[in-house]
C-alpha positions in Angstrom: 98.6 172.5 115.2 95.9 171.4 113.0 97.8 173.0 110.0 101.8 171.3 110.8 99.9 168.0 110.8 98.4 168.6 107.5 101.8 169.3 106.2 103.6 166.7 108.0 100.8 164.5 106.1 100.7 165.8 103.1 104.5 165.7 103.0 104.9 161.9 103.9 102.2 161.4 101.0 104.6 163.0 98.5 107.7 160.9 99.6 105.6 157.8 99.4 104.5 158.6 95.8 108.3 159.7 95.3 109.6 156.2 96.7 106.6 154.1 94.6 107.9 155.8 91.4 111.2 154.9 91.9 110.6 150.9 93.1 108.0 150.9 90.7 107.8 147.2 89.0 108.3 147.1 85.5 107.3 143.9 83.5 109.1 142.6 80.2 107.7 143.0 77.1 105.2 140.2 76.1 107.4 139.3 72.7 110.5 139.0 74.8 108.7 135.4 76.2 110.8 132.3 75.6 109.3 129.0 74.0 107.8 126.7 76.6 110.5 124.5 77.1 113.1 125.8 75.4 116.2 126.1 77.1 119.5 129.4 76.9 121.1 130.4 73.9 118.1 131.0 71.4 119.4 133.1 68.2 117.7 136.4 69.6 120.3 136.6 72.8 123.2 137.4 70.5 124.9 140.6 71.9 124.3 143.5 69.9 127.2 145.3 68.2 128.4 148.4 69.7 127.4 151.3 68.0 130.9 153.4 69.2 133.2 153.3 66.4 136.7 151.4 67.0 138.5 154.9 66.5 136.3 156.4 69.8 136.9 153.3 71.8 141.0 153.5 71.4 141.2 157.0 72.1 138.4 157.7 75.0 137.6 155.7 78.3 134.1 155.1 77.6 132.0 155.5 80.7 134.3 156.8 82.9 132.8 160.4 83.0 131.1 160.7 86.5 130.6 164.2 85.7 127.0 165.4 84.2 128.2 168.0 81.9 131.7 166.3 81.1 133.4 164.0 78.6 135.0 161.2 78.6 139.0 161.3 79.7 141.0 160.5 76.5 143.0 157.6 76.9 147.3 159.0 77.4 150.3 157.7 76.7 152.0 155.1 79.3 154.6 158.3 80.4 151.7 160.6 81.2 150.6 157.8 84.3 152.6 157.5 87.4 154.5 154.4 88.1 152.9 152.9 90.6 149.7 152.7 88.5 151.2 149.6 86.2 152.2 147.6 89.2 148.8 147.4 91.0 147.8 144.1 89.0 151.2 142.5 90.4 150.8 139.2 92.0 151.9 139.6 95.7 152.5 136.3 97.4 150.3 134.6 99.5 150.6 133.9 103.6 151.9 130.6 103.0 154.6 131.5 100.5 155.5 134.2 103.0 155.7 131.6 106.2 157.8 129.7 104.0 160.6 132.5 103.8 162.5 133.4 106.1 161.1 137.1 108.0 164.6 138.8 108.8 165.3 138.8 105.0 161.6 139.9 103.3 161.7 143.6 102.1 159.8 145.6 103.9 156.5 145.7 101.9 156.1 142.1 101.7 156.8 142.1 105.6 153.9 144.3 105.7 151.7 142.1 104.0 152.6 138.8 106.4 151.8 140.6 109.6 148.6 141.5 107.8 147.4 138.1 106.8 148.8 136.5 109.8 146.7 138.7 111.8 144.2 137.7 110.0 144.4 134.4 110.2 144.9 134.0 113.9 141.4 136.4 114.2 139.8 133.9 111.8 140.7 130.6 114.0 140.3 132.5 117.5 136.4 133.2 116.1 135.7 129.5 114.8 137.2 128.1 117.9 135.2 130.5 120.0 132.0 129.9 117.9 132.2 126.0 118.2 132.7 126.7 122.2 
């Protein structure tokens, strides 16, 4: 009895040192200290160049490797990605532009998309009026 106690103890000890190492507090250096007064955009906070050559950053994704022991992906041609991947930054019309058009004549995606927002929407103004009740 006596001895799981300890343990249990001596276990929640380690985890506490465990958890103050990692939300340890670290200060900034004492030459990093603006002038009194001074305001942003001293000469010292210019960005520093990238130390990646141009040649690298064209050809790799850099910082896209989740992998410990892996590279980066190299950067493919346009064929080598599916379609669907070039039209994700599409603009897709809003719930008013859709409210304006007429619903038996939107394609199917876009009809999608308005019983989605105007779902939303009536879920939104059922809560305020509920909340000001």
């Amino acid at each position: 009895m006596a001895m799981s106690h300890v343990r249990s103890v001596r276990s929640h000890m380690v985890c506490s040192e465990a958890v103050g190492l990692v939300f340890k507090r670290a200060f900034a250096a004492a030459g990093g200290k603006a002038k009194k007064g001074s305001k942003g955009g001293a000469a010292g906070d210019v960005p520093k160049a990238s130390i990646l050559s141009k040649e690298v950053k064209s050809t790799t994704v850099v910082g896209a490797n989740i992998l410990k022991d892996g590279a980066d992906p190299k950067v493919l041609a346009d064929s080598e990605y599916p379609d669907w991947l070039f039209h994700l930054l599409d603009k897709r019309p809003a719930l008013s532009e859709l409210r304006r058009k007429n619903v038996e004549t939107l394609p199917y995606e876009d009809l999608k998309r308005f019983v989605k927002l105007d779902n939303r929407a009536r879920i939104k103004e059922n809560n305020s009026i509920k909340a000001k009740n």
